[in-house]
LOTI-579108 format. One record per residue (C-alpha): x, y, z; residue number from 0; residue in one letter. Coordinates in Angstrom, 3 decimals, padded with zeros to 6 digits. Each point is the difference from the previous one (the first is absolute). Example, Ala and Ser with C-alpha at 12.3 -4.5 7.8 and 13.67 -1.06 7.14 Angstrom:
! residues 2
<atom c1="012.300" c2="-004.500" c3="007.800" n="0" res="a"/>
<atom c1="001.370" c2="003.440" c3="-000.660" n="1" res="s"/>
END
This chain:
! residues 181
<atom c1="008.066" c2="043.220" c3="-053.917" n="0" res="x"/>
<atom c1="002.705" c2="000.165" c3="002.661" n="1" res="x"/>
<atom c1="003.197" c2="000.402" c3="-002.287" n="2" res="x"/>
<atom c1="003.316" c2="-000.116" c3="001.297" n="3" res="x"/>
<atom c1="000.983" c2="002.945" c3="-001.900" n="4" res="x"/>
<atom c1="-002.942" c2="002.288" c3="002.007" n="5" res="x"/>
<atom c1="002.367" c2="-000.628" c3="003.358" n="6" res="x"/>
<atom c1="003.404" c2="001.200" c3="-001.933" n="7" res="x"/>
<atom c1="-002.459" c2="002.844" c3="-001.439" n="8" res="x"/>
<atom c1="-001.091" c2="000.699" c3="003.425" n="9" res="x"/>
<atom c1="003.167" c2="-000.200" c3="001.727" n="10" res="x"/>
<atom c1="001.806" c2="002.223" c3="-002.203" n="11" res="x"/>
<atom c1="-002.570" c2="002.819" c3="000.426" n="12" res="x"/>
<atom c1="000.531" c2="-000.520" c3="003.928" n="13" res="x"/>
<atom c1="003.839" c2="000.081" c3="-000.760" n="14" res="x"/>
<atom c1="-000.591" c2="003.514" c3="-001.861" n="15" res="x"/>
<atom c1="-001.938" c2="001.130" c3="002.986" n="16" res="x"/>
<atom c1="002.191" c2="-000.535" c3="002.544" n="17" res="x"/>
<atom c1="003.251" c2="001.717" c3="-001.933" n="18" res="x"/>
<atom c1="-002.415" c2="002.780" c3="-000.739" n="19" res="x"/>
<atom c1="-001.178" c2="000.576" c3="003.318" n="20" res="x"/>
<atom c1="002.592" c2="001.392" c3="002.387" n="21" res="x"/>
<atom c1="-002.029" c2="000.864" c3="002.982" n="22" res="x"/>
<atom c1="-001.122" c2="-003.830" c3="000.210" n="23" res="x"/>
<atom c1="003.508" c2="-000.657" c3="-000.997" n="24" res="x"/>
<atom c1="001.053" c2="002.438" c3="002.885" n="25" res="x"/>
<atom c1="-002.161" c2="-001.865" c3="002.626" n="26" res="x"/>
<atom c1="000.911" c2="-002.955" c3="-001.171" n="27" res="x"/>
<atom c1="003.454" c2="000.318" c3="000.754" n="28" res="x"/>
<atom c1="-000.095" c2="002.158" c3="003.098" n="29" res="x"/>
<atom c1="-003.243" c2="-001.975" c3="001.936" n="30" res="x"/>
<atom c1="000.243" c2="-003.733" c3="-001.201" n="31" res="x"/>
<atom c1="003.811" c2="-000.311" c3="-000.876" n="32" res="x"/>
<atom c1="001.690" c2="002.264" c3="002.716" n="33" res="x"/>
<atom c1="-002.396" c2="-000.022" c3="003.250" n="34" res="x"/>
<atom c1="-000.846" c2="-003.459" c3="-000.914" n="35" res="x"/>
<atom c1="002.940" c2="-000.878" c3="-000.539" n="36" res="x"/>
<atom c1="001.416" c2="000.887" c3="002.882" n="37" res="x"/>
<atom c1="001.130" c2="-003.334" c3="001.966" n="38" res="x"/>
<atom c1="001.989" c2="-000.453" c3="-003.186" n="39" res="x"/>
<atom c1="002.346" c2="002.974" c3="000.399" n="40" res="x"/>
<atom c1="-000.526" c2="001.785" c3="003.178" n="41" res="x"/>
<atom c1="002.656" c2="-002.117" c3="001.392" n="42" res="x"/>
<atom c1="003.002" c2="-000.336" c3="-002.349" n="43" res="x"/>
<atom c1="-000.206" c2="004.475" c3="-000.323" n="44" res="x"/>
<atom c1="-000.697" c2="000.469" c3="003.818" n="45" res="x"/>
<atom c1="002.098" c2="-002.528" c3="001.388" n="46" res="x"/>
<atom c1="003.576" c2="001.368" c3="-002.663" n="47" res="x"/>
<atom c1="002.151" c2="001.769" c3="001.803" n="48" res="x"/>
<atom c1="001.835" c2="001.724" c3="-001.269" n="49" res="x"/>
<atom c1="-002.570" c2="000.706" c3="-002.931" n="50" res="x"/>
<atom c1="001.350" c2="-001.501" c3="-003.087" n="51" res="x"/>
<atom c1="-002.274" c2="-000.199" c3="-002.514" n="52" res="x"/>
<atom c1="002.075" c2="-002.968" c3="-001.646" n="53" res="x"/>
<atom c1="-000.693" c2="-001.834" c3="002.859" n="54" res="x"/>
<atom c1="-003.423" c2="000.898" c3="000.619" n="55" res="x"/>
<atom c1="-001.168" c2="-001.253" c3="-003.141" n="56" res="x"/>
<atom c1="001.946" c2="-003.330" c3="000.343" n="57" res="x"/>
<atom c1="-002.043" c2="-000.211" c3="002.890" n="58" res="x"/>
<atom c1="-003.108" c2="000.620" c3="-000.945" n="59" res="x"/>
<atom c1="000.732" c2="-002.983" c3="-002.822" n="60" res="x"/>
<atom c1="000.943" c2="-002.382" c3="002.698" n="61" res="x"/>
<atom c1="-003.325" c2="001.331" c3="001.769" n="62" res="x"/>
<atom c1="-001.972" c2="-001.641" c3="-002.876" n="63" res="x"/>
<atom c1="-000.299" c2="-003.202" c3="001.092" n="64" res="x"/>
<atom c1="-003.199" c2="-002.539" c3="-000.944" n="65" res="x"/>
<atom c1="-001.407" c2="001.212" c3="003.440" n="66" res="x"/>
<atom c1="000.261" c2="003.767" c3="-000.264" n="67" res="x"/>
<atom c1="-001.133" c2="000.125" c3="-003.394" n="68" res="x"/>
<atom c1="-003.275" c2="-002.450" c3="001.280" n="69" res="x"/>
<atom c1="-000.829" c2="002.064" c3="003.037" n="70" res="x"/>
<atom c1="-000.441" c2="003.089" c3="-002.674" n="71" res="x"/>
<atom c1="-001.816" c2="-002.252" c3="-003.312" n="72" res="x"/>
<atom c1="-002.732" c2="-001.569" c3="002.154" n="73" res="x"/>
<atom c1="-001.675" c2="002.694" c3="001.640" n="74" res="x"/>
<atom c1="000.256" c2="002.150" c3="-002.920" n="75" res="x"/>
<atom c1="-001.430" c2="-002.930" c3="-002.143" n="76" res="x"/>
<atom c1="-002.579" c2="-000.588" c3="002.621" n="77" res="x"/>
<atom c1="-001.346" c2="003.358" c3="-000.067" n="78" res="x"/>
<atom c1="-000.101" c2="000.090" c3="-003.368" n="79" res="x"/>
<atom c1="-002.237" c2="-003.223" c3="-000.703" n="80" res="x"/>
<atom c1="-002.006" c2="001.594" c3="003.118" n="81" res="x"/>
<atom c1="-000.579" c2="003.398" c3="-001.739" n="82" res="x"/>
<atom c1="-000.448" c2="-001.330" c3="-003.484" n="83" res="x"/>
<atom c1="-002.118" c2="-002.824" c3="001.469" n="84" res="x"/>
<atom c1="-002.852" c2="002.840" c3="001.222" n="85" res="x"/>
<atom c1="000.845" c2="002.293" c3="-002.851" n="86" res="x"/>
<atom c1="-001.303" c2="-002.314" c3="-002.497" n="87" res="x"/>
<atom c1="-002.545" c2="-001.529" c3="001.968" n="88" res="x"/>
<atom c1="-001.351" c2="003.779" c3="000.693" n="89" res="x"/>
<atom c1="000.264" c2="000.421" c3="-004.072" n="90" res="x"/>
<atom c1="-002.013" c2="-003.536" c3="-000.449" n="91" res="x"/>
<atom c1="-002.834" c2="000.929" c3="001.993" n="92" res="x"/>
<atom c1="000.138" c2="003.883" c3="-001.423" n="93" res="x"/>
<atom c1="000.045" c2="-001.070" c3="-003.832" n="94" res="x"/>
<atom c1="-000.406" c2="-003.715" c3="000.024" n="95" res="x"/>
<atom c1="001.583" c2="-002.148" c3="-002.138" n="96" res="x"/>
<atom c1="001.637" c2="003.203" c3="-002.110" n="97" res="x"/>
<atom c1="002.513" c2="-000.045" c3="002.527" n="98" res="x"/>
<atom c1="001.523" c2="-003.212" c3="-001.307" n="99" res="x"/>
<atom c1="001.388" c2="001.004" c3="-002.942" n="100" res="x"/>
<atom c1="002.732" c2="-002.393" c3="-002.133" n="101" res="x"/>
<atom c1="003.003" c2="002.306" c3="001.195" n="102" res="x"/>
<atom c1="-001.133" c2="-000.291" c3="003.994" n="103" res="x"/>
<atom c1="-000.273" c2="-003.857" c3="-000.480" n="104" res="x"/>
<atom c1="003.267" c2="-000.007" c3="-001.243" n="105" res="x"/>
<atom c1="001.757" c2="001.841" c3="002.282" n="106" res="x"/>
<atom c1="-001.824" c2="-002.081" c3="002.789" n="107" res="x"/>
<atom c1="001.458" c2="-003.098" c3="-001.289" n="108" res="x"/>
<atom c1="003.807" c2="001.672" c3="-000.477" n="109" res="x"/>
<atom c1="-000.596" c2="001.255" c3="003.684" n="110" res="x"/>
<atom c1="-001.063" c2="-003.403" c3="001.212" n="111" res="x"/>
<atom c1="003.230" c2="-001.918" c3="-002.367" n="112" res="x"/>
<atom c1="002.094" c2="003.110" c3="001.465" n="113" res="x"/>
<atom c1="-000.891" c2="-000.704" c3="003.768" n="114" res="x"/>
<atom c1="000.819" c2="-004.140" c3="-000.840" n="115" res="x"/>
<atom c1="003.311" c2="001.258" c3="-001.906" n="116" res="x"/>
<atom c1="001.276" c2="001.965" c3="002.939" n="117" res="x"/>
<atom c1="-000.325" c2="-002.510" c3="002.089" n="118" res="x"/>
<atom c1="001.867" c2="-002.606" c3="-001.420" n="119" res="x"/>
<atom c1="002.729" c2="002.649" c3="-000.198" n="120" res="x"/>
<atom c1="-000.554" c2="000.937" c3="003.350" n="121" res="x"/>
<atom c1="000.299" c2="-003.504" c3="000.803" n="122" res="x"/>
<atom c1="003.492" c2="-000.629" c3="-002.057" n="123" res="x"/>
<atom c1="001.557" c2="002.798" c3="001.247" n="124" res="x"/>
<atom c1="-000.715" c2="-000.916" c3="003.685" n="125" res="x"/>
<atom c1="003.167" c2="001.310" c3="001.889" n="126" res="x"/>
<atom c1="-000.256" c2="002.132" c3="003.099" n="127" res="x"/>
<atom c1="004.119" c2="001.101" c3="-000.108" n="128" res="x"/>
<atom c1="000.533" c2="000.763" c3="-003.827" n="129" res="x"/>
<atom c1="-001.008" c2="001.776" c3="-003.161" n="130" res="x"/>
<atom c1="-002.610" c2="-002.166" c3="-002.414" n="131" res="x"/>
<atom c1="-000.522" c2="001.335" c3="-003.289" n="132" res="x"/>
<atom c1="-003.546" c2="-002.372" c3="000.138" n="133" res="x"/>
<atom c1="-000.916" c2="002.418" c3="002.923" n="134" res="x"/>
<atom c1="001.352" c2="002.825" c3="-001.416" n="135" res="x"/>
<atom c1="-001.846" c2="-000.891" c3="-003.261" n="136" res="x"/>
<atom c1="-003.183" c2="-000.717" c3="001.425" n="137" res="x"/>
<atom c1="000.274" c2="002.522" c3="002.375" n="138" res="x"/>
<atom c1="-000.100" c2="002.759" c3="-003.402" n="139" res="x"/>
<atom c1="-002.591" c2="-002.048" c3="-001.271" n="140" res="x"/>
<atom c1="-002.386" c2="001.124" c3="003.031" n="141" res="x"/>
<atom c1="000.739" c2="003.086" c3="-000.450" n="142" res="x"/>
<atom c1="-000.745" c2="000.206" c3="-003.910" n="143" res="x"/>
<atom c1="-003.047" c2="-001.775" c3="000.505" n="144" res="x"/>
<atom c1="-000.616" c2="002.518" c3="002.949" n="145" res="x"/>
<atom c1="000.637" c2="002.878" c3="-002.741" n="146" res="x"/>
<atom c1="-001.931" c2="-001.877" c3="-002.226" n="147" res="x"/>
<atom c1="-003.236" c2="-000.167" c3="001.895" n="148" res="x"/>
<atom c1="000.103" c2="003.582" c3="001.537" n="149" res="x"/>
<atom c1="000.526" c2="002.269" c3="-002.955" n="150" res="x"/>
<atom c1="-003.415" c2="000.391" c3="-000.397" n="151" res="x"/>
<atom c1="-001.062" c2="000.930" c3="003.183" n="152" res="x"/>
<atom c1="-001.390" c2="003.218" c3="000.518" n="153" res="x"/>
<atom c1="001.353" c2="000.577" c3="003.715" n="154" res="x"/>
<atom c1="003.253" c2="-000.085" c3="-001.643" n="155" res="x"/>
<atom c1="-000.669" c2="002.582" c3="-002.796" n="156" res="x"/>
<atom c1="000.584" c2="003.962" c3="-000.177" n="157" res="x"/>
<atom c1="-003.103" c2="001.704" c3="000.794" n="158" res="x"/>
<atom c1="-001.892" c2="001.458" c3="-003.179" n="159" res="x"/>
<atom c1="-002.271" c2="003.334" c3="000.419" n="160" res="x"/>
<atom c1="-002.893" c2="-000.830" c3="-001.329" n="161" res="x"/>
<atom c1="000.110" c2="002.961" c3="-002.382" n="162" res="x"/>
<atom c1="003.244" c2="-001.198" c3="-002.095" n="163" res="x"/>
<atom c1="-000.918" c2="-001.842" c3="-003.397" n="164" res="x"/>
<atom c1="001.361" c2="-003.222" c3="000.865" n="165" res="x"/>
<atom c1="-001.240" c2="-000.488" c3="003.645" n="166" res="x"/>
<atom c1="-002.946" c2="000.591" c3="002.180" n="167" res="x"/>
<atom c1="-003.298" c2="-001.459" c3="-000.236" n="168" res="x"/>
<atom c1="-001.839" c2="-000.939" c3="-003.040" n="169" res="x"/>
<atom c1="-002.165" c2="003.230" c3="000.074" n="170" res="x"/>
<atom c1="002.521" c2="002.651" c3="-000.166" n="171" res="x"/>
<atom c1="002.037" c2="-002.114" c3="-002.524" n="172" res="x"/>
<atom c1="-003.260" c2="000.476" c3="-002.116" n="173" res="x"/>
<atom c1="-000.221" c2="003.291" c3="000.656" n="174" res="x"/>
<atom c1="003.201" c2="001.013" c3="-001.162" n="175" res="x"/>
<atom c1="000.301" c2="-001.942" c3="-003.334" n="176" res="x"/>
<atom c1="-003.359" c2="001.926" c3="-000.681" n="177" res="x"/>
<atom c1="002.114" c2="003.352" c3="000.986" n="178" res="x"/>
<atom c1="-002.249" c2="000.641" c3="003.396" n="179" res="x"/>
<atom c1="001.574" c2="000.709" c3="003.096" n="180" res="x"/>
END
Protein backbone atom coordinates (compact mmCIF):
# COMPACT_ATOMS: atom_id res chain seq x y z
CA UNK A 1 0.00 0.00 0.00
CA UNK A 2 1.24 3.34 -1.32
CA UNK A 3 4.86 2.30 -2.52
CA UNK A 4 7.26 4.68 -3.64
CA UNK A 5 8.12 2.65 -6.54
CA UNK A 6 4.13 2.91 -7.91
CA UNK A 7 5.00 6.94 -8.45
CA UNK A 8 8.44 6.13 -10.51
CA UNK A 9 6.13 3.31 -12.21
CA UNK A 10 3.59 5.88 -12.86
CA UNK A 11 5.71 8.61 -13.90
CA UNK A 12 7.60 6.76 -16.35
CA UNK A 13 4.44 5.60 -18.19
CA UNK A 14 3.44 9.47 -18.28
CA UNK A 15 7.09 10.12 -19.55
CA UNK A 16 6.40 7.44 -22.46
CA UNK A 17 3.19 9.21 -23.18
CA UNK A 18 4.22 12.41 -23.67
CA UNK A 19 7.39 11.43 -26.16
CA UNK A 20 4.85 9.28 -27.89
CA UNK A 21 2.31 11.75 -28.38
CA UNK A 22 3.24 14.52 -30.79
CA UNK A 23 0.03 16.31 -31.23
CA UNK A 24 -0.03 16.96 -27.29
CA UNK A 25 3.62 17.45 -27.73
CA UNK A 26 2.73 19.90 -30.66
CA UNK A 27 0.26 21.93 -28.46
CA UNK A 28 2.31 21.85 -25.87
CA UNK A 29 4.94 23.69 -27.39
CA UNK A 30 3.03 25.99 -29.70
CA UNK A 31 -0.07 27.04 -26.97
CA UNK A 32 1.62 26.87 -23.43
CA UNK A 33 5.39 27.49 -24.31
CA UNK A 34 5.16 30.05 -27.27
CA UNK A 35 1.75 32.16 -26.79
CA UNK A 36 2.30 31.80 -23.17
CA UNK A 37 5.32 32.55 -23.26
CA UNK A 38 5.15 35.47 -24.86
CA UNK A 39 6.22 38.40 -22.30
CA UNK A 40 9.38 36.32 -22.21
CA UNK A 41 10.48 36.84 -25.82
CA UNK A 42 8.26 39.14 -27.64
CA UNK A 43 10.57 41.82 -26.68
CA UNK A 44 14.24 40.83 -27.12
CA UNK A 45 13.01 39.46 -31.21
CA UNK A 46 10.73 42.58 -31.81
CA UNK A 47 12.66 45.15 -30.28
CA UNK A 48 16.51 43.69 -32.47
CA UNK A 49 17.20 45.69 -35.03
CA UNK A 50 18.86 44.80 -37.12
CA UNK A 51 17.62 41.08 -36.63
CA UNK A 52 20.45 39.09 -35.36
CA UNK A 53 19.54 36.04 -34.16
CA UNK A 54 22.80 35.95 -31.89
CA UNK A 55 21.52 38.71 -30.24
CA UNK A 56 18.04 37.86 -30.01
CA UNK A 57 18.62 34.87 -28.13
CA UNK A 58 21.07 36.62 -25.68
CA UNK A 59 18.16 38.56 -25.10
CA UNK A 60 15.66 36.47 -24.56
CA UNK A 61 18.24 34.83 -21.72
CA UNK A 62 18.59 38.15 -20.07
CA UNK A 63 14.61 38.28 -20.40
CA UNK A 64 14.49 35.34 -17.91
CA UNK A 65 14.63 36.94 -14.92
CA UNK A 66 12.89 35.52 -11.39
CA UNK A 67 9.94 37.87 -12.41
CA UNK A 68 9.28 36.88 -16.00
CA UNK A 69 9.64 33.37 -15.40
CA UNK A 70 6.90 33.92 -12.15
CA UNK A 71 4.39 35.92 -14.12
CA UNK A 72 4.28 32.64 -16.60
CA UNK A 73 4.63 29.50 -13.55
CA UNK A 74 1.78 30.83 -11.39
CA UNK A 75 -1.06 31.13 -13.53
CA UNK A 76 -0.22 28.09 -15.34
CA UNK A 77 0.17 26.29 -11.89
CA UNK A 78 -2.99 27.89 -10.76
CA UNK A 79 -5.03 26.60 -13.46
CA UNK A 80 -3.77 23.48 -13.16
CA UNK A 81 -4.59 22.77 -9.33
CA UNK A 82 -8.03 24.54 -10.48
CA UNK A 83 -8.73 21.99 -13.30
CA UNK A 84 -7.35 18.97 -11.54
CA UNK A 85 -9.06 20.18 -8.34
CA UNK A 86 -12.80 19.65 -10.19
CA UNK A 87 -11.51 16.84 -12.33
CA UNK A 88 -11.02 14.63 -9.47
CA UNK A 89 -13.64 15.86 -7.40
CA UNK A 90 -16.10 15.16 -10.57
CA UNK A 91 -14.33 11.47 -10.63
CA UNK A 92 -14.97 11.14 -6.60
CA UNK A 93 -18.51 11.73 -6.74
CA UNK A 94 -18.83 9.62 -10.29
CA UNK A 95 -16.95 6.40 -8.91
CA UNK A 96 -16.34 7.11 -5.29
CA UNK A 97 -13.52 6.21 -3.58
CA UNK A 98 -12.07 4.16 -6.91
CA UNK A 99 -10.89 7.35 -7.96
CA UNK A 100 -8.18 7.42 -5.31
CA UNK A 101 -6.03 5.02 -6.41
CA UNK A 102 -2.15 4.59 -4.85
CA UNK A 103 -0.61 6.22 -8.13
CA UNK A 104 -3.15 9.51 -7.89
CA UNK A 105 -2.18 9.84 -4.13
CA UNK A 106 1.19 9.87 -5.08
CA UNK A 107 1.31 12.15 -7.62
CA UNK A 108 -0.87 14.50 -5.35
CA UNK A 109 1.75 14.54 -2.80
CA UNK A 110 4.83 15.09 -5.57
CA UNK A 111 2.48 17.94 -6.93
CA UNK A 112 1.96 19.42 -3.51
CA UNK A 113 6.25 18.85 -2.54
CA UNK A 114 6.66 20.23 -6.30
CA UNK A 115 4.54 23.49 -5.73
CA UNK A 116 6.69 23.94 -2.03
CA UNK A 117 10.03 23.10 -4.11
CA UNK A 118 9.43 25.79 -6.68
CA UNK A 119 8.96 28.13 -4.43
CA UNK A 120 11.86 28.08 -2.45
CA UNK A 121 13.63 28.28 -5.82
CA UNK A 122 11.53 30.91 -6.86
CA UNK A 123 12.39 32.53 -3.75
CA UNK A 124 16.45 32.04 -4.11
CA UNK A 125 16.57 33.10 -7.38
CA UNK A 126 14.68 36.40 -6.66
CA UNK A 127 16.34 38.94 -9.13
CA UNK A 128 14.29 41.19 -11.36
CA UNK A 129 17.65 42.30 -13.74
CA UNK A 130 19.47 38.85 -14.24
CA UNK A 131 19.40 35.22 -15.25
CA UNK A 132 18.68 32.59 -12.11
CA UNK A 133 19.20 29.12 -12.85
CA UNK A 134 16.67 28.52 -9.47
CA UNK A 135 14.04 30.31 -11.74
CA UNK A 136 15.06 28.87 -14.69
CA UNK A 137 15.00 25.45 -12.91
CA UNK A 138 11.83 25.78 -11.33
CA UNK A 139 10.44 27.47 -14.03
CA UNK A 140 11.00 23.73 -16.24
CA UNK A 141 9.79 22.11 -13.33
CA UNK A 142 6.18 23.77 -13.90
CA UNK A 143 6.19 22.93 -17.00
CA UNK A 144 7.08 19.07 -16.54
CA UNK A 145 4.68 18.85 -13.92
CA UNK A 146 2.27 20.74 -16.38
CA UNK A 147 3.18 17.84 -19.01
CA UNK A 148 2.90 15.55 -16.39
CA UNK A 149 -0.66 16.16 -15.35
CA UNK A 150 -2.14 16.79 -18.90
CA UNK A 151 -1.08 13.79 -20.90
CA UNK A 152 -4.01 12.13 -20.10
CA UNK A 153 -6.48 14.43 -20.95
CA UNK A 154 -8.75 13.69 -23.56
CA UNK A 155 -9.23 17.41 -24.93
CA UNK A 156 -5.70 17.09 -25.76
CA UNK A 157 -5.83 13.74 -27.67
CA UNK A 158 -6.29 12.90 -31.56
CA UNK A 159 -9.78 12.14 -32.22
CA UNK A 160 -10.52 8.26 -32.64
CA UNK A 161 -13.56 7.09 -35.05
CA UNK A 162 -15.33 5.04 -33.18
CA UNK A 163 -15.05 2.25 -35.75
CA UNK A 164 -11.04 1.77 -35.49
CA UNK A 165 -9.98 -1.23 -33.11
CA UNK A 166 -8.29 0.76 -30.63
CA UNK A 167 -10.73 3.74 -30.13
CA UNK A 168 -14.35 4.54 -29.93
CA UNK A 169 -16.75 3.49 -27.45
CA UNK A 170 -16.87 0.29 -25.65
CA UNK A 171 -19.65 -1.14 -27.97
CA UNK A 172 -18.08 -0.99 -31.28
CA UNK A 173 -14.71 -2.08 -29.71
CA UNK A 174 -16.83 -5.27 -28.86
CA UNK A 175 -18.16 -5.49 -31.94
CA UNK A 176 -15.15 -5.64 -33.83
CA UNK A 177 -13.02 -8.12 -31.77
CA UNK A 178 -16.19 -10.36 -32.40
CA UNK A 179 -15.63 -9.47 -36.34
CA UNK A 180 -19.14 -7.32 -36.54
CA UNK A 181 -19.21 -4.11 -38.05
Amino acid sequence: MYKFSELTEELSRKNKLITSNHLFLFFFMVIVVFIGGISIWFVPVFNTVPFDIFEVVKKICANLTAFNLMAFSIPLLSVLMLDNSFSLFLSYKENGSEILNNSSIWLAISFFVCLIFITILFGVGRNDVDFSLASFIAWLLTLYIWLVSNVEERKYQAPTSSGSPSGGDLNSSAALMRGQK
